[in-house]
N, C-alpha and C positions, 0 to 999 in steps of 0.2 A: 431392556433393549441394548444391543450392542452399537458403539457407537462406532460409525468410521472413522478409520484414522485417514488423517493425511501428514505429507513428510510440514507443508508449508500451506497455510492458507494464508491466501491475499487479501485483505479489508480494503477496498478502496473507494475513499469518502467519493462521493458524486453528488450532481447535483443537472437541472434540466437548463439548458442554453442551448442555439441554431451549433455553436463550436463545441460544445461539450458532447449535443447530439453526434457530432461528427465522428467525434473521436470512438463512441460507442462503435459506429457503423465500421471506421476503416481499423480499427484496433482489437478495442477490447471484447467484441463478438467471435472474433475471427481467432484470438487467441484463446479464450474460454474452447472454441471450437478443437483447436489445433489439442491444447491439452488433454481433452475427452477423447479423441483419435486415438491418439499417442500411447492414451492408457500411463498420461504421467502423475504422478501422486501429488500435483496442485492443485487447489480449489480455489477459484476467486466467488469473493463474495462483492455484487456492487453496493453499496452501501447510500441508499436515498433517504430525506425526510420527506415527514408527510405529504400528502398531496400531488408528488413530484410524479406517478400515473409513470414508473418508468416501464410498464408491460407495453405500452406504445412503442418501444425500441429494439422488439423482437429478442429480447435478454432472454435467456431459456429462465423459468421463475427458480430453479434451486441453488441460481446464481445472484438472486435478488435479495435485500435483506431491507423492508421498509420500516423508518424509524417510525414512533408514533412523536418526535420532536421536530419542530419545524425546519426549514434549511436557515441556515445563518452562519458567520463566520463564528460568533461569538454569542451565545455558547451554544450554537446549534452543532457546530461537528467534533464538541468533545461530547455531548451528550447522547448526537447518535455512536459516535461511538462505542462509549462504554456500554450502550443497548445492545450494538451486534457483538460485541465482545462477551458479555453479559448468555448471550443465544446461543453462541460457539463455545464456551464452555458446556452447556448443558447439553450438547447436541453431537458434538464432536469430539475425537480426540486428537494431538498435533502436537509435533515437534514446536514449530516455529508458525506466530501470524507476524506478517508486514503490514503494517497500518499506512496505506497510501495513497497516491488520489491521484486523477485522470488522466494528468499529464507526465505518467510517469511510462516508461517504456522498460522492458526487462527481459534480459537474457537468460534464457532459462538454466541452463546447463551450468554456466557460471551462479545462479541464484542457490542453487542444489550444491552444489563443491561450497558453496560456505554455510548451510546450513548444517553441512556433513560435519563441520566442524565446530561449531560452537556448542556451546554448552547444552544441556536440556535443560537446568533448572536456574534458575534468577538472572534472567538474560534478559535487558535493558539496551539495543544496542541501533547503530546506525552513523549517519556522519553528524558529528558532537560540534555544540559551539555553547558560548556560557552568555547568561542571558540575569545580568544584577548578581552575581556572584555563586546562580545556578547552573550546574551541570547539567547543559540538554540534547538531545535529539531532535535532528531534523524533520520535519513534521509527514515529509516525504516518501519517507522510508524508516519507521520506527519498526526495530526488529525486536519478540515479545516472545519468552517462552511460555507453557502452559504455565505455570507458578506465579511468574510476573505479572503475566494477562490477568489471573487474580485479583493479584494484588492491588492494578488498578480501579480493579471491578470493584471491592471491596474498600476503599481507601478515598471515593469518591462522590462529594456530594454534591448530588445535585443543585441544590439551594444554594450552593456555594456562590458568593455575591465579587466576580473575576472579572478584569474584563482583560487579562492576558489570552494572548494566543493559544491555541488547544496545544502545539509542541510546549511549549511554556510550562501551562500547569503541568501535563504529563512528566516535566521535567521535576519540577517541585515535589509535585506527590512521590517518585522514586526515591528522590533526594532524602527524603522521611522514610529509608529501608536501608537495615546494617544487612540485609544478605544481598540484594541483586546488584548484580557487576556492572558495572558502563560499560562498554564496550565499542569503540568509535575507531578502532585498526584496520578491521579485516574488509573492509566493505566501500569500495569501487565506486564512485559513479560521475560519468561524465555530464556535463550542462550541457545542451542546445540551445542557449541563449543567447537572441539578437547575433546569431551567426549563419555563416553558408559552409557547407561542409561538403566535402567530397565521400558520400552513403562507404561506398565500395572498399575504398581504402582506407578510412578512417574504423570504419565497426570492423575492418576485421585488424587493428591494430588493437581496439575496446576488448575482445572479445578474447585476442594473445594475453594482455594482459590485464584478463580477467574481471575487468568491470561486469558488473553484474545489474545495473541500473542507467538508465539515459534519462534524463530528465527534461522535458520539451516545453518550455514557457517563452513564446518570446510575444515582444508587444503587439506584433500581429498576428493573431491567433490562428491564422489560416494558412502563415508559416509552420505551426505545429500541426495541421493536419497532412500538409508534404511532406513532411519528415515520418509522421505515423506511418504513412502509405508506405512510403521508401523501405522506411526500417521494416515494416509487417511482410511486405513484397519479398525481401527479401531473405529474412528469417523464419518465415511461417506460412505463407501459404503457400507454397508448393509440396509441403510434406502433411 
């Protein structure tokens, strides 16, 4: 079987909430959508555990990926992930996957101008912070070439008795590799955190200077669904 290639696939952890539901409806539906139009070479994959029935959410299903591990912070979303990871090596072929989760927003065209550039093999990268004297990435946005995606795939046990955050160990188990590079330079991304922002002027300041990622968490979660709408409104459904 030939596998398809894609330039980027997207892993992003999910999980079911009235807000999390939202964000499916006003975002991530609508941009799955916009990329299959487009005929752009991105695939997101949503990444659920068991039980989570995400076919209720009208997600087209080859954009689904159901873990058979429960949802949980610890150690539910490193083990679905190394599952869909684990699926996408056997299934796919890819420059680069983004390991990321619901509330993140992403500019396409800037997301592609940095894939164009970094490396294809032991790519480890994203925005870097040190965590007990580990070099890690941000759990947000963990950028993974096919080799590395291995490595974590291979390098990971499950039984392993953690109760660090999934960016954490992810950090630790690379840190145990002389070939894959960190890489915490090239890669853009602005917060929408507990703030008000002016959409119009502000993304197309993000967008000059290349950020490639928004990231929307604020304490009231339904402040990140007006901002989803904004930014979607304005980048994607019209095209």
């Amino acid at each position: 079987m030939v596998k398809k290639y894609y330039q980027i696939i997207l892993v992003v952890i999910s999980s079911r909430s009235s807000i999390y539901d939202e964000m499916i409806k006003v975002y991530w539906n609508k941009y799955i959508s916009y990329l299959k139009k487009n005929k752009i070479n991105i695939k997101i994959i949503m990444l659920y555990g068991k039980n989570q029935n995400p076919s209720e959410l009208n997600i087209d299903q080859d954009n689904i990926f159901e873990s058979i591990s429960s949802d949980s912070l610890v150690p539910g979303i490193i083990n679905k992930t190394i599952e869909c990871l684990r699926f996408i090596n056997e299934n796919y072929n890819y420059k680069h996957i983004i390991r990321t989760n619901l509330s993140s927003f992403f500019i396409t065209e800037n997301m592609l101008k940095i894939s164009e550039v970094l490396e294809i093999e032991n790519l480890y990268g994203g925005i870097g912070f040190i965590k007990n004297g580990v070099q890690c990435i941000s759990g947000a946005g963990i950028w993974l070439s096919n080799s590395s995606s291995r490595f974590l795939v291979n390098n990971y046990e499950y039984n392993i008795k953690n109760s660090d955050p999934d960016d954490v160990l992810i950090g630790r188990i690379f840190n145990l590799s002389n070939n894959v590079k960190i890489e915490n330079n090239l890669f853009k991304r602005k917060d929408f955190i507990n703030n008000i922002y002016s959409f119009k002027n502000d993304l197309k300041d993000y967008v000059l200077y290349e950020h490639y990622h928004i990231r929307i968490k604020n304490i009231n979660r339904n402040i990140d669904i007006k901002y989803m709408k904004e930014l979607t409104k304005l980048l994607y459904e019209h095209l």
